[in-house]
N, C-alpha and C positions, 0 to 999 in steps of 0.2 A: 513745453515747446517754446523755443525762441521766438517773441511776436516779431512782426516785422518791424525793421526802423523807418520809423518816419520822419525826419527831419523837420527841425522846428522853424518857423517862419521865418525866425533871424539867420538861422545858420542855410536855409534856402536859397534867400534872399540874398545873402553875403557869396555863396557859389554860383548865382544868377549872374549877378555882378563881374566876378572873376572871370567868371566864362563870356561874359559879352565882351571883355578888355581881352580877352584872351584872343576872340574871334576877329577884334578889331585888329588886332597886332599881325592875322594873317592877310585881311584885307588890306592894310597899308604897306605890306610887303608883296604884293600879288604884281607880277612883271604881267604888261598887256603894251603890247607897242602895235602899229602899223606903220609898217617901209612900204618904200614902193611899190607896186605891185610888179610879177614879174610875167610879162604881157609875150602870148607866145612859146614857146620851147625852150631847154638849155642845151647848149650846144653840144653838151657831151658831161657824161656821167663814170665812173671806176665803177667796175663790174664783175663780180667774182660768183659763179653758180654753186655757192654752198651754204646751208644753212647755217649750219655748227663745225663742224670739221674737214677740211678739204683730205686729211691723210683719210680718213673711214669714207669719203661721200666722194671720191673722185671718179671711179668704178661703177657707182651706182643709177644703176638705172631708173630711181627715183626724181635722183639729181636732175636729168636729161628731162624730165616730165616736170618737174617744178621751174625750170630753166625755160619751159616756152611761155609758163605764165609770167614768170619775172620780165622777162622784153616785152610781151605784151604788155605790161604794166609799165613800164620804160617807155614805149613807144608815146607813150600819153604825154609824160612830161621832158622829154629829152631827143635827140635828134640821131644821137652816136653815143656809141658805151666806147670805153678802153677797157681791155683784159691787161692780164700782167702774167699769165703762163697761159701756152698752146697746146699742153696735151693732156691728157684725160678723155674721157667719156666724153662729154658735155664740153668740152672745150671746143672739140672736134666738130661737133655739127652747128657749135657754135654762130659763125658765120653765116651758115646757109638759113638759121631759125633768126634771127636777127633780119635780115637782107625781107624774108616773108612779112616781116613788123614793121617794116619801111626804115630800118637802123644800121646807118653806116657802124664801123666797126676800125676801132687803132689794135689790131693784136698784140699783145708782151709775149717777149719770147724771154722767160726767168734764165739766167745764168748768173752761175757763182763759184764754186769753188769745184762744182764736181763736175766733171769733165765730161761723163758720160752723160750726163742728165742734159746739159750742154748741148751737145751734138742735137739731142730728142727734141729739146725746147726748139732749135731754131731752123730743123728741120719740117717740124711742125707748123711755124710760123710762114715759112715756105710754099708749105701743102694750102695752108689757107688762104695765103695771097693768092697762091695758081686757082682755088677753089672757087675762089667766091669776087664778085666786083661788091660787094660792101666793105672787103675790107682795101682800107687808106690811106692805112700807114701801120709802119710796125718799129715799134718801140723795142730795142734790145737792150735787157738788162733793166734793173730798175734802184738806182742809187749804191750801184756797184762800187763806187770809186767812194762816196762819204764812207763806205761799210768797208773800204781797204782790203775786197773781196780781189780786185783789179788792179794791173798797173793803167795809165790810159791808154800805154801803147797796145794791150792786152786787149783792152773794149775797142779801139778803134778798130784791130782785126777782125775781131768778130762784128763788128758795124759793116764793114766792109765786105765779109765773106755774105750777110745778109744783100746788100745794096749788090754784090756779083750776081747771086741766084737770083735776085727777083729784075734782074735786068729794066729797073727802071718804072715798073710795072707801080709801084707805090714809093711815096717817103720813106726813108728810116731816119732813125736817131735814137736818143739813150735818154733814158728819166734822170735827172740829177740837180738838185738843187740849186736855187740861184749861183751861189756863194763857188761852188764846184765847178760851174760855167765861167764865171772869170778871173778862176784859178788857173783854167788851161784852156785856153785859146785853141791849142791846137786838135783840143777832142770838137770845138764850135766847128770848125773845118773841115771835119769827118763827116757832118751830120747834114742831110741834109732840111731840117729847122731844127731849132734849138728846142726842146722839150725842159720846160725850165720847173719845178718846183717851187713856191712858194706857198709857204704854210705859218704866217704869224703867231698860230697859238706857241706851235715849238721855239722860237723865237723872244716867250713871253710878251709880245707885243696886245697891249691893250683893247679889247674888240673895239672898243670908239674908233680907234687907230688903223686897225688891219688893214680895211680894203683901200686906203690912202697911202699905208704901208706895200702894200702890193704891188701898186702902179706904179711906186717908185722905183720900186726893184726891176719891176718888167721895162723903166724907159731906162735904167742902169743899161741892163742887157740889151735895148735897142742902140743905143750909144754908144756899146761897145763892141757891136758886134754890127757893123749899117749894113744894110744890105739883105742879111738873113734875115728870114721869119722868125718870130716869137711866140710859142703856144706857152699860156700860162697851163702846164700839164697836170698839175694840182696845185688845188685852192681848196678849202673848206676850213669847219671849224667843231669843236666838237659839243655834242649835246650833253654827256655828262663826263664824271673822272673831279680828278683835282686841278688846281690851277696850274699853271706853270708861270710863277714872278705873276705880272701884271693880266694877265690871258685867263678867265674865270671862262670854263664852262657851264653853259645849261641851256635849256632848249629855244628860250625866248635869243639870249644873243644869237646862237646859231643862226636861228632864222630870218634873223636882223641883219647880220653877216651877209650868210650868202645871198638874201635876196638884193641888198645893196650892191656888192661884188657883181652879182649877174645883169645888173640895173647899168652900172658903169661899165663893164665890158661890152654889152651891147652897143653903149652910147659912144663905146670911144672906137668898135671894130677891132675890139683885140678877138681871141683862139681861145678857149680856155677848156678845160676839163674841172667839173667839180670831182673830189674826192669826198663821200664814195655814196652808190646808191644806196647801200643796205649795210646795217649794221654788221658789222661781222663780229658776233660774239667771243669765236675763238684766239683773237689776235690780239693776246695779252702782253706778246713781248713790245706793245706801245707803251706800257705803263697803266695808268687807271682810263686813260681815255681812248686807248686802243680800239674798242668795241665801239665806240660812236660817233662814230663821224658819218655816220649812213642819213640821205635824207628820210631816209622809212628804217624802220625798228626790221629786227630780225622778223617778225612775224609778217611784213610784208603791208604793214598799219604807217600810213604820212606821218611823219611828226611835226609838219607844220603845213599852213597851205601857202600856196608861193602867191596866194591874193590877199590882202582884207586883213582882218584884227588878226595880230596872234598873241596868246597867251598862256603860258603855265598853266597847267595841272595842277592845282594843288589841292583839290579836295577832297581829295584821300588822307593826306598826310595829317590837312587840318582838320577832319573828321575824326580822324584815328585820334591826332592830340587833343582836340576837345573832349569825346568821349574819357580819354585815360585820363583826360586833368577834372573834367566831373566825377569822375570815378574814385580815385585818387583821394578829391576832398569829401567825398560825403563821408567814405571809408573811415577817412581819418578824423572825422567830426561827429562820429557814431554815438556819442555822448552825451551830444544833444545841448551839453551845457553852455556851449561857448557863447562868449559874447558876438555880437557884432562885428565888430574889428579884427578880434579874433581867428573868425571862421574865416575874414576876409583874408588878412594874410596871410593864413595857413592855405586858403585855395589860391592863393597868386604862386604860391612856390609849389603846390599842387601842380599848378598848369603852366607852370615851365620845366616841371619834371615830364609832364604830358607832351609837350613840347619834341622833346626828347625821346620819349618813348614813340610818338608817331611816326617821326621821319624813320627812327630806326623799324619801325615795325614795317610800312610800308614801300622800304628802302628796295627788296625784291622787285617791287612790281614794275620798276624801271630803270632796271640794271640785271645785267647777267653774270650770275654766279658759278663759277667752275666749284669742285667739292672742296678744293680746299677754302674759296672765300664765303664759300655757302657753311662751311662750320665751322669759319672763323665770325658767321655774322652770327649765325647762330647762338652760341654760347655767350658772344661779347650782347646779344639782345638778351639771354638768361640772369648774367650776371648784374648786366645792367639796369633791370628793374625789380631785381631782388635789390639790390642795393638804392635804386632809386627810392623803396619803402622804407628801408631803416634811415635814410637819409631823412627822409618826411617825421617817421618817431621823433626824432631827435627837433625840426621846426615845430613840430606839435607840442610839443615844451617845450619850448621856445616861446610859442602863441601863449600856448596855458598860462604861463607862468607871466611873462610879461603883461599880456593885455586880457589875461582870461579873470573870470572872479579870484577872490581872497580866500585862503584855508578856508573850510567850515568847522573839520572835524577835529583839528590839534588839540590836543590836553595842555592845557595851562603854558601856551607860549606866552613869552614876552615880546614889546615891541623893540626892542632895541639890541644890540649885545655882537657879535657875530663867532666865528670860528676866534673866538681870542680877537675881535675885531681886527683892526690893522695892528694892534701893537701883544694883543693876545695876554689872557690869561690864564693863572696857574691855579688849582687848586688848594695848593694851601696859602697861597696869597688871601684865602677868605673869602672869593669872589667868584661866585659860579660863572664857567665860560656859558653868554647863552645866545644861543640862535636868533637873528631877526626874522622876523612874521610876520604878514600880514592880516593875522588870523587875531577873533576874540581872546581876553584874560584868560578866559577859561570856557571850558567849553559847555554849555549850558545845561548839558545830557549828563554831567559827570557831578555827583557832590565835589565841594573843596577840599572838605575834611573827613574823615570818618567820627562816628560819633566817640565818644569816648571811653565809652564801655564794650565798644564792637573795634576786636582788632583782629583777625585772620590770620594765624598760622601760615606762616612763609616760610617755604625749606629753600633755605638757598644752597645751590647745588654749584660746586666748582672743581669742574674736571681738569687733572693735571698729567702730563707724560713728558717726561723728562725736562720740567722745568726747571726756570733759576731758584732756587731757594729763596733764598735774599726776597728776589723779588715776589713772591707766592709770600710769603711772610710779612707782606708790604700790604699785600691784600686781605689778609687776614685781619690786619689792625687796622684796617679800614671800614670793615665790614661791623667789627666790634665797635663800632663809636656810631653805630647804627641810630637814630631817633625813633625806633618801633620798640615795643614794648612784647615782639610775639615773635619771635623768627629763631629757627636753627638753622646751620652750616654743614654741609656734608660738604669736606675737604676729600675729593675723587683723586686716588692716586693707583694710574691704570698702567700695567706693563712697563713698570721702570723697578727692576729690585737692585738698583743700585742705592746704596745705604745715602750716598751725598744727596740725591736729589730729595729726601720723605724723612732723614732722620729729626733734623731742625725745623721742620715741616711739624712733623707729629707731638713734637714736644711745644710747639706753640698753641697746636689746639689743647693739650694736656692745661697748660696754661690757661687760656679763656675762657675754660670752664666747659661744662658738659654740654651745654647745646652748639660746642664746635664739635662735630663728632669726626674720625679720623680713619676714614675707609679705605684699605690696602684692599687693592686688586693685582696682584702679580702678574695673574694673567689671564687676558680676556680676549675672546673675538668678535668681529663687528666693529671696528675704532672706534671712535669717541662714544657714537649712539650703545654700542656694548658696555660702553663703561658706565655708562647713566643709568640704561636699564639696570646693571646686577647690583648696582648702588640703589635701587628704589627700594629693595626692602629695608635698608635703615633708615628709612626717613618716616616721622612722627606720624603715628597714627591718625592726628587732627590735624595735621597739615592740609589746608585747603588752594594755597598757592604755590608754585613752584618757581624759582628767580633762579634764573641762569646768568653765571657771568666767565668769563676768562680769568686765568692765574696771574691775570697781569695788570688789575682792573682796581683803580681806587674807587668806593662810591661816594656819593653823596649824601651824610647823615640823613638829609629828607625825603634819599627815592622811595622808599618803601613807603614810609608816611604820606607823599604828594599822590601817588600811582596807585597802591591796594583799591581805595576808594571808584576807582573806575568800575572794580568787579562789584560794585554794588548793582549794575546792570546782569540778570541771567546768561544775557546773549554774549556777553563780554569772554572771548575765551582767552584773550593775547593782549598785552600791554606791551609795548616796546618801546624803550628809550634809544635816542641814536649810539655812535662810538663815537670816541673821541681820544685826545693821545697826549699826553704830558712831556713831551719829547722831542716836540715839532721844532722846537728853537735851537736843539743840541747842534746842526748843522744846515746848511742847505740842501744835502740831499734827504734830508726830513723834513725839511719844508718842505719841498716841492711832493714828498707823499702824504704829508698830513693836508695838505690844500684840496690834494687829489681827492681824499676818503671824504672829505667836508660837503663835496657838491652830491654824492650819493643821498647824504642824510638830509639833507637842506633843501635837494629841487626834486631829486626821484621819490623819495621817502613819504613828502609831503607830498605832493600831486598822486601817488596811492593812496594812502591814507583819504583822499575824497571820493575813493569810490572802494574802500572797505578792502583794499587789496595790498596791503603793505608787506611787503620780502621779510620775514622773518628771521632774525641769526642772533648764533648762539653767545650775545654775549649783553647784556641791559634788558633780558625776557622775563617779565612775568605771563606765566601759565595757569593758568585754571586747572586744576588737578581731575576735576571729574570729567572736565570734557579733555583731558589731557587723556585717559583712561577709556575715555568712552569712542577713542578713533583709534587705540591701538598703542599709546607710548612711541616711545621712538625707535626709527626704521633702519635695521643694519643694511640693507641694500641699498644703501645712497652716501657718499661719503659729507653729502650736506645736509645732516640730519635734522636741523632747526629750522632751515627754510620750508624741507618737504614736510614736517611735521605745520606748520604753519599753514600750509597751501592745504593737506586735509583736513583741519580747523575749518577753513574758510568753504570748502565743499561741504564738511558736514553743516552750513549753514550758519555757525559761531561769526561772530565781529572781533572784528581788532583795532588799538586804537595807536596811534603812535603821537609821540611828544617832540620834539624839537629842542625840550630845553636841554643838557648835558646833565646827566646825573652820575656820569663816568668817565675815568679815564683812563684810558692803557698804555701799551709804551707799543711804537710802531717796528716791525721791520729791522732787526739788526742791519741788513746788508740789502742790496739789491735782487742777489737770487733767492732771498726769503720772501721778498716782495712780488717775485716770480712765481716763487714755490706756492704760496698763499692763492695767489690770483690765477694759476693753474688750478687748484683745487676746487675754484669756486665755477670756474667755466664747466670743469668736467665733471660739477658733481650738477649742475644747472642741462648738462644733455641730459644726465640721468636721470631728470627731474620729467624731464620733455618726456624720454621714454616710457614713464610710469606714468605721466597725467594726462598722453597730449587728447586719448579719449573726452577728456571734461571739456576741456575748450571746445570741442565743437558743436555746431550749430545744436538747440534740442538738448543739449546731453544739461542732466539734473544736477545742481548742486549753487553752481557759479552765477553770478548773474551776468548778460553780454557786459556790462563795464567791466568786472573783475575778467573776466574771459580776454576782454581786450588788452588791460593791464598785461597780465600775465605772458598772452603772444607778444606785444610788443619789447617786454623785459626781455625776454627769451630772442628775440630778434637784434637783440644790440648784443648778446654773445655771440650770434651766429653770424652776426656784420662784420668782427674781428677775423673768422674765418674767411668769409668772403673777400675780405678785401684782400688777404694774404693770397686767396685766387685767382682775382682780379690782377693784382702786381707778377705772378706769373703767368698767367696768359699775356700779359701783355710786353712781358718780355719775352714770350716764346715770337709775339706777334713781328718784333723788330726786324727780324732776318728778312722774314716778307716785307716790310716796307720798303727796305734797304735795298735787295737784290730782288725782288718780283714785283711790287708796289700795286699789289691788291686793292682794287676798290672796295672800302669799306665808310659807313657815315662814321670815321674815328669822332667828329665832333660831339653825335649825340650820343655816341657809345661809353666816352670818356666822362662827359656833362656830370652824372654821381660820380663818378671814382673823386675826379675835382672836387665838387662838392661836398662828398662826404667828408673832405679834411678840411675845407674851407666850414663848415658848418660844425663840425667838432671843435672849432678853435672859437666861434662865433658863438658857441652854444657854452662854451665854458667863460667866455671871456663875459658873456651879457648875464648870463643867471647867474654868476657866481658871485656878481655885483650886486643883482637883485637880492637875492636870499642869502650868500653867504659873510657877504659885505666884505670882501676883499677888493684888493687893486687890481685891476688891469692885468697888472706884472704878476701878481699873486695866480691871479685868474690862468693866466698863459702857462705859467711852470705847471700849474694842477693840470690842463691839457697836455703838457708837456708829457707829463709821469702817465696820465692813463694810453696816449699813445704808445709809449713805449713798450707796453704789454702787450700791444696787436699781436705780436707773433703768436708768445706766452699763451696769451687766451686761444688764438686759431693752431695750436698743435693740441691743445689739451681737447677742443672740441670738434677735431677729426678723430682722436686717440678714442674718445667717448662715443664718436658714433661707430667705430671699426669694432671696437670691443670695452669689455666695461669688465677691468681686472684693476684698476690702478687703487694701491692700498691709500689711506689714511693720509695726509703729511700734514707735519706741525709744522709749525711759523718761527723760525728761531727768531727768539727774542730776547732782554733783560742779559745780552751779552753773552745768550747760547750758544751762535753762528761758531759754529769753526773756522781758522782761518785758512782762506781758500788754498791748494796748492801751487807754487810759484809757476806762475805763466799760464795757468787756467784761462780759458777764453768762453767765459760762459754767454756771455752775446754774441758768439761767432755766427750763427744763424742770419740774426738779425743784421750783423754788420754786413755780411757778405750780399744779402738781397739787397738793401740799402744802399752798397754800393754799386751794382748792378746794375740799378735803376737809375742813378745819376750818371753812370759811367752810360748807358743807354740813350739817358737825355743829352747830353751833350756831343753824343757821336750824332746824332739824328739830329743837332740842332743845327752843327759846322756841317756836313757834309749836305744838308739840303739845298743845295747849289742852285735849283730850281724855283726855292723857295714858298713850296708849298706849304698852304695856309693847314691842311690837315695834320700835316708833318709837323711844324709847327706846335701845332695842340696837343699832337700824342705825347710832344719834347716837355711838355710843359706839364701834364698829365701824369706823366713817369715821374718829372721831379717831383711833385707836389705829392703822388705815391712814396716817394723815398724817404716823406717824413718821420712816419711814425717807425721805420726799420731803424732810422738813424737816430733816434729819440733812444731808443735802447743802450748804445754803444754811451751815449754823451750820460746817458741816468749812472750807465758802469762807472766811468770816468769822474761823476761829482762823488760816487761813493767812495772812490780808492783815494781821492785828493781828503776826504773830510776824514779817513781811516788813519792817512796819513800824519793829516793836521793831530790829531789825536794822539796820535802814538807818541811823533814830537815831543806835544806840552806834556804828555805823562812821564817823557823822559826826564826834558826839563825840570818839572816838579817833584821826581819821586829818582834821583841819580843812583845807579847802585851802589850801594856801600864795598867794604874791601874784600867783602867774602865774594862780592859777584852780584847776581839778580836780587834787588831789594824786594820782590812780590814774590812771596811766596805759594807755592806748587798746590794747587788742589789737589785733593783725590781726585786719581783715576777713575771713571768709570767702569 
């Protein structure tokens, strides 16, 4: 059973820490103001008798009994309501239940375009004037003329046929915003007061600004109109939504707003109407701020008091974000190892992921969601903190590696050396390429040497299917200049009976002598792991090690010599030396993949290997033969037979140890879809790793210890990140049309926060360890970020392909100048390009067209582009390979012109 974790004093101490900086950062952001206070009544409040929907709640006789409580609860803070339609249920007795609350009454009589509805409304409006002495005036129509629902001469009729039936009995006039008032004069003369509109936020007008902005407007309209009355008919401000230019809603401004507004109106004897009492949820065609401009929540709760301090809420959000950002880092400091510093800034980017995670978790509780923004918050909070974790992986080495302890467990690194450093070298230049370290000579657990009379039987095993000759014959006379004195060679040639690929093959182990042995498999099932197993009975009886490499792999005279010796440990079942590539300087689209492959074995490789969990593949492995035997040989139900074999090693309780220094080199990737083909293989055979182990990982379950446990989830979580992000860049293109044409209130900023980060942190994460450990430049650093970007898609089709179904055969890596040349006009990144562009064509419509300027919109713009990197990384990795194929073809013309028969290179055999 799993003990529990207890976290060590330093790594406590260090999330005690983050968490109090965390807490301070909401304390310093906490809005509390006191305005004036607002002494007495407001003159008048917008008043609509419906909870959630007027079309279902018009009818209802709910309405009508919720409707006496609402003016009753009116009459407390307000003097007079305005309506804005006359008929309904509750419309209806509107006036007489009002007039019992001691509340005068402006009735609206709605008219728009439909004619009959028209007649109803202002007949209506009619009946309640005859009905009732609270109502005082009647407002016809309500910004009919901005909505180009009306000519003026149109409203004035209807102004008119209102002010005929009510013979005088009350005011009439029309709701219409300033701007519309001394547009046409002659609708001012229709009316008799001007019912003016003013609303700053729509405006963009700065809340500092507003209620100065107001009175300007209102003495506009006294000055040009002298004589008549002035009611400011609407004012208000909203409590949430987005901004509109300079105009930021939230609750403390509102409150700020209007009690200042009501403070100088009073003072100065103007009319006014606040907009609106109650929140009205359903009134989305305002945008994101539609729903709040109510001084009380749809539930009938103040959202400020109109006396004394008022302040934000926020201790939910920062409850929620403390809690996620403690949670976050202890998670991810499970290890126990970290230093100080360490644990510290891995919980600062903890609890600004927490940060993130609150507001959006909390974001419900003071906003209302229709279904479609309820499962658009939904999924974008799902996605968002599954990726908020792989995002954290990815700082967690980052910590580890930069400010956490040195290697312990490396086998004979060096300190010095890198990928080829910056100028790189070759192996037959004499000079092993070798990784820097921060780790001991040697590792104190391991002898140097083996004794000289004890040398171990090594079968090195080298599985081939439809490789280069050439190059397989490369590796063969590599193997034979071996420095052991004990090893054979089973040259594995599996489901290729083509004579070109095995003939020149076979004759060179004939050549080397009998302990190359030379095993034809025509035909086998299982891929690669089929071809290993049916090859295990030719290999020596005393063979007590097993060495795996690839057909494309020179070694190094002293791997066997330097490594055997580790298995002088029992527990010892797995030796692994990294990959590396003799080929990286052939172009620059080979640099930028041999940079790529360097930071796997230099920062991932090494950071498992400290807790006994290193990924296992099939090519610098020595194997223990009896614990190789004793968990079953290798697994045809996986197309990644060397890592899964490795991971049951490490359940059945075996160690493994991994090196740093290069004791190999292969040759990389013909072409870019080889590089695809490859790194699809590895995603989809890594679900089907998941599917078969994910039992061990959890909590209790025997075999793993929690470090390896964590290892393992988190590897397996940066495949699943590739996926994810490819989900996240389509939802969030589905998301565009709603911000565009419906403009859903969503938290886009803390929604988006990972998607951002995750590419900002992938670029941060390659450009700083790569420096550390691999000792590349900057530049170097960037293009290897570069190249493993561009397989985001690659990785996320192969591991939805893997979790739908698990059929996908075998695939080789064409190499050593296998690739065939693609067919003219092949668009093998058309996926990738097309999302790519998608998302930038996305950002940029959303960037021009936010004419309002909102700061969310803004961020999604910014969001989607920084999303369109890794799609667009694909098309540009295409484009370095066809330019360097090119250059190629060129100088081979150049150098090799054909003679007068025609093609100087002569024709292979067919396949």
């Amino acid at each position: 059973m799993t003990r529990f974790y207890k976290p060590t004093l330093k790594v406590l101490l260090a999330v005690l820490l983050a968490s109090a900086l965390h807490a301070s950062g909401w304390l310093a952001v906490r809005q509390a103001v006191t305005p004036a206070d607002v002494v007495g009544l407001v003159r008048s409040v917008s008043y609509t008798p419906y909870r959630n929907d007027p079309k279902t709640e018009s009818d209802d006789d709910a309405t009508v009994e919720r409707m006496h409580d609402d003016l009753a609860l009116l009459s407390s803070v307000s003097r007079q309501i305005r309506t804005y339609s006359a008929i309904g249920k509750a419309e209806a007795l509107l006036p007489e239940v009002a007039a019992s609350e001691g509340l005068q009454v402006t009735v609206g009589a709605w008219v728009s375009a439909d004619q009959d509805l028209n007649v109803r409304e202002m007949d209506a409006a009619v009946e309640a004037v005859k009905a009732s002495r609270a109502v005082k005036a009647v407002i016809v129509g309500n910004e009919s003329i901005l909505r180009n629902e009306f000519t003026v001469d149109e409203l004035i009729g209807h102004i008119r046929d209102i002010k005929r039936r009510t013979r005088g009995m009350v005011d009439v006039s029309t709701g219409e915003t300033w701007d519309i008032w001394l547009a046409h004069p002659e609708l001012a003369s229709a009316v008799d007061f001007i019912a003016a509109h003013i609303l700053p936020y729509w405006e963009g007008i700065p809340a500092d600004y507003a209620v100065e902005y107001a009175f300007k407007r209102y003495d506009e309209l006294r000055a040009a109109f002298p004589g008549k009355r002035v009611v400011i008919a609407e004012f208000g401000w909203p409590s949430r939504g987005y901004n509109d230019r300079a105009a930021e809603p939230d609750p403390v401004t509102q409150a700020k707003v209007l009690r200042d507004f009501i403070n100088e109106a009073e003072r100065l004897g103007v009319s006014y109407n606040i907009v609106e009492a109650f929140d009205q949820p359903w009134k989305t065609n305002e945008g994101s701020v539609g729903p709040y401009w109510g001084l009380f929540k749809a539930d009938r709760t103040p959202k400020f008091p109109l006396q004394g301090l008022v302040e934000e809420n926020y201790r939910p959000a920062a409850i929620a974000a403390l809690i996620a950002g403690a949670l976050l880092s202890l998670l991810g400091l499970r290890r126990g190892r970290a230093r100080f510093r360490e644990a510290f800034i891995f919980s600062l980017v903890a609890n600004a992921m927490g940060v993130a995670a609150g507001l959006a978790l909390v974001f419900p509780l003071d906003t209302y969601l229709n279904l479609g923004a309820a499962f658009g918050w939904a999924t974008g909070l799902i996605l968002m903190l599954i990726l908020a974790v792989v995002v954290l992986t990815k700082v967690a080495e980052m910590a580890e590696v930069a400010l956490g302890h040195r290697p312990m467990r490396l086998l004979n690194p060096l300190a010095d050396g890198g990928v080829g450093g910056e100028g790189g070298h070759h192996p037959r230049q004499g000079s092993r390429p070798l990784m820097a370290t921060q780790g001991p000579l040697v590792s104190d657990a391991i002898p140097e040497r083996l004794a000289s009379q004890d040398y171990p039987k090594v079968s090195v095993h080298i599985p081939a299917y439809r490789e280069e000759p050439d190059m397989l014959i490369e590796t063969l006379n590599g193997i034979a200049a071996l420095d052991y004195p004990n090893f054979e060679v089973l040259v594995i040639i599996n489901n290729t009976p083509e004579p070109y690929y095995w003939e020149t093959v076979k004759a060179r182990c004939e050549e080397l002598g009998p302990h190359f042995k030379f095993v034809f498999l025509p035909k086998v099932a299982g891929f690669k792991a089929g071809a290993l197993n049916q090859a295990l009975p030719f290999m020596a009886e005393d063979a007590e090690i097993i060495a795996l490499i690839d057909a494309d792999y020179l070694v190094d005279p002293e791997w066997l010599k330097d490594l055997v010796p580790t298995f002088a440990d029992p527990k010892v079942a797995i030796v692994q030396a990294p990959q590396d590539h003799r080929d990286g300087d052939e172009s620059a689209f080979k640099a930028f993949l041999n940079d790529e492959y360097a930071g796997f074995f230099d920062i991932g490789m090494v950071q498992r290997n400290e807790d006994n969990a290193i990924i296992t593949h099939g090519t610098m492995l020595l194997i223990r033969r009896s614990a190789f035997e004793a968990v079953g040989g290798w697994a045809t139900d996986t197309i990644v037979e060397d890592t899964e074999l490795g991971l049951r090693l490490l359940e059945a309780g075996y160690s493994a140890h991994y090196t740093n220094r290069r004791y190999g080199w292969g040759v990389l990737p013909d072409d870019f879809k080889a590089y695809k083909t490859q790194r699809n293989r590895w995603a989809y055979g890594a679900v089907q790793i998941i599917r078969k182990h994910w039992r061990a990982m959890l909590p209790g379950a025997p075999g793993l210890t929690p470090a390896q446990k964590m290892r393992f989830v988190t590897g397996w979580a940066v495949w699943l990140s590739d996926a994810l992000g490819v989900a996240v860049a389509i939802f969030s293109l589905l998301w565009v049309p709603v911000i565009l044409f419906i403009g859903a209130h969503l938290p886009i900023t803390a929604l988006m926060a990972p998607a951002i980060a995750a590419v900002v942190i992938h670029v941060a994460h390659a450009v700083l360890l790569y420096r550390l450990r691999v000792k590349i430049s900057p530049v170097r650093s960037l293009r290897a970020a570069i190249a493993a970007m561009s397989l985001q898609f690659t990785v996320a089709s192969a591991v939805l392909k893997a979790l739908i179904g698990d059929n996908l055969p075998f695939q080789r890596t064409d190499k050593g100048g296998a690739a065939k040349r693609q067919a003219k006009g092949r668009w093998i990144n058309r996926s990738e390009t097309l999302l790519g562009l998608a998302l930038v064509i996305s950002s940029l419509v959303l960037w021009f067209t936010n004419y309002n300027q909102v700061d969310e919109v803004f961020v999604y713009a910014i969001a989607l582009a920084v999303m369109s990197l890794p799609y667009l990384a694909a098309p540009f990795m295409g484009w370095l390979e066809r330019s360097a194929r090119r250059r190629a073809e060129k100088a081979a013309k150049e150098s090799d012109p054909p003679g007068p028969g025609g093609d100087a290179t002569p024709a292979r055999e067919s396949p």
